[in-house]
SELOMI-27647 format. One record per residue (C-alpha): residue in three letters; x, y, z. Coordinates in steps of 0.25 Angstrom, whole numbers, plus 5000, padded with zeros to 4 digits. Example, Ala and Ser with C-alpha at 12.3 -4.5 7.8 and 13.67 -1.06 7.14 Angstrom:
BEGIN
Ala504949825031;Ser505549965029;
end
This chain:
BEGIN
Unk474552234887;Unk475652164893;Unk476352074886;Unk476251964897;Unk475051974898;Unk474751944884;Unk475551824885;Unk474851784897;Unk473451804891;Unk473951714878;Unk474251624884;Unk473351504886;Unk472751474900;Unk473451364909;Unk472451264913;Unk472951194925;Unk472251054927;Unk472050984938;Unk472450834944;Unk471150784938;Unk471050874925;Unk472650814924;Unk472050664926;Unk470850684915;Unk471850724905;Unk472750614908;Unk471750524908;Unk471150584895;Unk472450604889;Unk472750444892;Unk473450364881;Unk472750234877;Unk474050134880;Unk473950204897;Unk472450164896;Unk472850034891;Unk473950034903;Unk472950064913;Unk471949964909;Unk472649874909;Unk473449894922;Unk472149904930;Unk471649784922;Unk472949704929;Unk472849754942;Unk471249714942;Unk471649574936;Unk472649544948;Unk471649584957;Unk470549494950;Unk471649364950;Unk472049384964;Unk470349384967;Unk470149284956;Unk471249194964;Unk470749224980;Unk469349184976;Unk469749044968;Unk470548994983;Unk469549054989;Unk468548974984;Unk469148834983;Unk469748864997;Unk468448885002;Unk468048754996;Unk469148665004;Unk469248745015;Unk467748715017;Unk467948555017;Unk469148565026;Unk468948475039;Unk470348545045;Unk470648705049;Unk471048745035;Unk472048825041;Unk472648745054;Unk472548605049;Unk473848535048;Unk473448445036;Unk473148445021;Unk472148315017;Unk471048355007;Unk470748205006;Unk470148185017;Unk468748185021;Unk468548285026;Unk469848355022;Unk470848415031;Unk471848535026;Unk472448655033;Unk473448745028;Unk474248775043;Unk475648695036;Unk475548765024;Unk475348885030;Unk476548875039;Unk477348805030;Unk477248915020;Unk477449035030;Unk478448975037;Unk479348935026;Unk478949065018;Unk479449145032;Unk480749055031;Unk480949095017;Unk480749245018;Unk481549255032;Unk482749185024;Unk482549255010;Unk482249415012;Unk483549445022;Unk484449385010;Unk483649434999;Unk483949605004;Unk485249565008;Unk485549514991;Unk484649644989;Unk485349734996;Unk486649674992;Unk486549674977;Unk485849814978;Unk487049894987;Unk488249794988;Unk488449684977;Unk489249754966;Unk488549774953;Unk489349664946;Unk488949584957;Unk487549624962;Unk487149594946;Unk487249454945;Unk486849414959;Unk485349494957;Unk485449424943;Unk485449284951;Unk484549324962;Unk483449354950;Unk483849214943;Unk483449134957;Unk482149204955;Unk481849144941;Unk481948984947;Unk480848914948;Unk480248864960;Unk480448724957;Unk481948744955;Unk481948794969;Unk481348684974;Unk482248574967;Unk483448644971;Unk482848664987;Unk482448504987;Unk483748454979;Unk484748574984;Unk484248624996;Unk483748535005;Unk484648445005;Unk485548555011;Unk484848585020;Unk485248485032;Unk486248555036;Unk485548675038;Unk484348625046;Unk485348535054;Unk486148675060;Unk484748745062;Unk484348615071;Unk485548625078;Unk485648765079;Unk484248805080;Unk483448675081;Unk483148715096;Unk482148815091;Unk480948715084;Unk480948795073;Unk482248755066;Unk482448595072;Unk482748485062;Unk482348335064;Unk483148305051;Unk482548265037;Unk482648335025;Unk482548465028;Unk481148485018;Unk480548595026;Unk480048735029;Unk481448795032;Unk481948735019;Unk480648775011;Unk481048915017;Unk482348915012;Unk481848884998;Unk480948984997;Unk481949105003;Unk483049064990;Unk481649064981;Unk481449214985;Unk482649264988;Unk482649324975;Unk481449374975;Unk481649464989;Unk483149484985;Unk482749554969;Unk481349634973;Unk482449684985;Unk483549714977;Unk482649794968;Unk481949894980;Unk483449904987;Unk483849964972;Unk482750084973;Unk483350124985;Unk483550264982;Unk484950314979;Unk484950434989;Unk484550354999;Unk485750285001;Unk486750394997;Unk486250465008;Unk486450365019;Unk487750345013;Unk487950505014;Unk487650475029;Unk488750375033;Unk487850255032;Unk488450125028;Unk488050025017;Unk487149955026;Unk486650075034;Unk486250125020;Unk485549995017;Unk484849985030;Unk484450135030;Unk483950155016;Unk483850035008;Unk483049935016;Unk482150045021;Unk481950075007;Unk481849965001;Unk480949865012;Unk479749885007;Unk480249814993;Unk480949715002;Unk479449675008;Unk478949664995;Unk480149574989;Unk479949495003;Unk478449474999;Unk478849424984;Unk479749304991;Unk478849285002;Unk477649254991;Unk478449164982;Unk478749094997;Unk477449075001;Unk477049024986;Unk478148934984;Unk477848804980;Unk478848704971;Unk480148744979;Unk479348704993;Unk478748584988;Unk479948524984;Unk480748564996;Unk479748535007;Unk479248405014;Unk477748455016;Unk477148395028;Unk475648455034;Unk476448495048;Unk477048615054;Unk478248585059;Unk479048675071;Unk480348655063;Unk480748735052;Unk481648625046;Unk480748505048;Unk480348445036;Unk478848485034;Unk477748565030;Unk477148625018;Unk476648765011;Unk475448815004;Unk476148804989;Unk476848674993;Unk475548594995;Unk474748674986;Unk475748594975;Unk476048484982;Unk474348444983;Unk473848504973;Unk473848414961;Unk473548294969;Unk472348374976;Unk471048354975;Unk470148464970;Unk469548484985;Unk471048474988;Unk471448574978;Unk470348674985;Unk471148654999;Unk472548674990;Unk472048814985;Unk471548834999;Unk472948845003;Unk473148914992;Unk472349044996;Unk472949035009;Unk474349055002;Unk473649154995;Unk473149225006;Unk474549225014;Unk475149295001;Unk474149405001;Unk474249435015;Unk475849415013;Unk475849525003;Unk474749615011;Unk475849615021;Unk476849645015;Unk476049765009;Unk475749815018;Unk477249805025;Unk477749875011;Unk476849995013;Unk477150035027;Unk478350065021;Unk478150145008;Unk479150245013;Unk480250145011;Unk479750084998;Unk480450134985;Unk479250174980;Unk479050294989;Unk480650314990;
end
């Protein structure tokens, strides 16, 4: 007999296993610490889900109980008096006021946040890029409050200038006219709120702007492209999904705000046309301001605003979501 062939016959039989046979004896084969890891892993994400539904059902309820006793259009009334008989409340200032002023804050904060990004990540030297991220992250740590001493104490006093060249400059639109006064308003509570996130956008950015493969930019540079071209062509296509979702982080510390605008703005239950007139008010500004004082029916309208902020955030978040996942060919994920 052939000597292969004996070898052949020796040998013992190759069982080839399929994907499921491969799964059972993985599973079968699983240590106790990766059972322990996947208990508990599904047990959080089960826990999340039943605070989120634990926290829509309780403003739900007590929503349901003011909203049902309202005499006004909860949402088109232009006044907040839960002691009246009957009482009359609608959440139409503090839906605008925290829109608007959350609009401002974003439309000042994300084009300077991915400009610091993109500077500290492909033109600030190390020695330099090293302590500037090391401030931005500082600025991050201080507490609302602080914010808001320094905006009442620091910034708005400052400001006069400011609103004085926007009225003479562009007072002729409505929208940024100044009828003098201390300028406590939604343009300053904007302002605010863009240095409170700043950080936030600029650090998630600057994080996604560092995946950006290597290659990717060699290449373009291999083509002729310049510094900018290279940034324009590969690193923002790359890395704006993670822009979005940095965007999203500030926008939702914006909308949730509370100390720094309380202290900063003069709340008035009116919608003014002018960005810098002193006036109006936010959910989490009259949450604060109200609650303590309220009684328990107006408690029950407070956390009726409450859902309606919470609602805005969900469908905030649902947006951006979706935005982000149009465009998993640029996320670094998927890279």
């Amino acid at each position: 007999m052939d000597t292969s062939t004996q070898q052949s016959d020796a040998a013992p039989p190759h069982t080839a296993q399929g994907p499921a046979a491969h799964k059972r004896a993985v599973r079968g084969a699983g240590r106790p610490g990766d059972r322990i890891f996947l208990g508990l892993s599904r047990g959080s994400g089960i826990l999340l889900l039943v605070i989120m539904a634990a926290i829509a059902v309780f403003l739900t309820y007590r929503a349901a109980l003011a909203i049902s006793k309202d005499d006004g259009n909860f949402l088109t009334t232009f006044e907040w008096n839960t002691s009246l008989l009957p009482p009359q409340f609608g959440i139409a200032v503090l839906a605008f006021g925290t829109v608007v002023s959350s609009i401002v804050a974003m439309a000042l904060a994300v084009p300077v946040a991915v400009g610091i990004a993109l500077f500290l990540t492909h033109y600030a030297p190390r020695k330099l890029s090293g302590p500037i991220a090391y401030v931005i992250d500082l600025l991050a740590a201080v507490p609302s409050i602080v914010y808001g001493l320094w905006g009442a104490l620091v910034l708005v006093p400052h400001l006069n200038g400011l609103y004085g060249w926007l009225d003479e400059y562009f007072g002729w639109t409505g929208i940024l006219s100044w009828q003098g006064g201390a300028p406590r308003s939604l343009l300053t509570v904007g302002i605010l709120l863009a240095i409170m996130i700043l950080p936030i956008i600029t650090n998630v950015s600057r994080e996604v702007f560092r995946q950006v493969p290597r290659m990717h930019e060699e290449a373009a540079l291999a083509l002729g492209a310049t510094r900018w071209e290279v940034i324009r062509m590969s690193v923002l296509p790359f890395g704006r999904s993670g822009v979005i979702s940095a965007s999203m982080l500030g926008l939702g510390r914006a909308l949730g705000e509370t100390m720094a605008v309380a202290t900063v703005l003069s709340p008035t239950f009116d919608i003014k046309a002018s960005l810098l007139d002193p006036g109006g008010g936010t959910f989490a500004q009259n949450i604060a301001s109200k609650f303590n004082e309220a009684t328990e029916f107006g408690q029950d309208a407070l956390i009726a605003s409450g859902l309606v902020l919470f609602v805005i955030t969900l469908l905030v978040n649902g947006a951006a979501r979706m935005i982000i996942n149009r465009r998993k060919e640029y996320s670094g994920a998927n890279a």
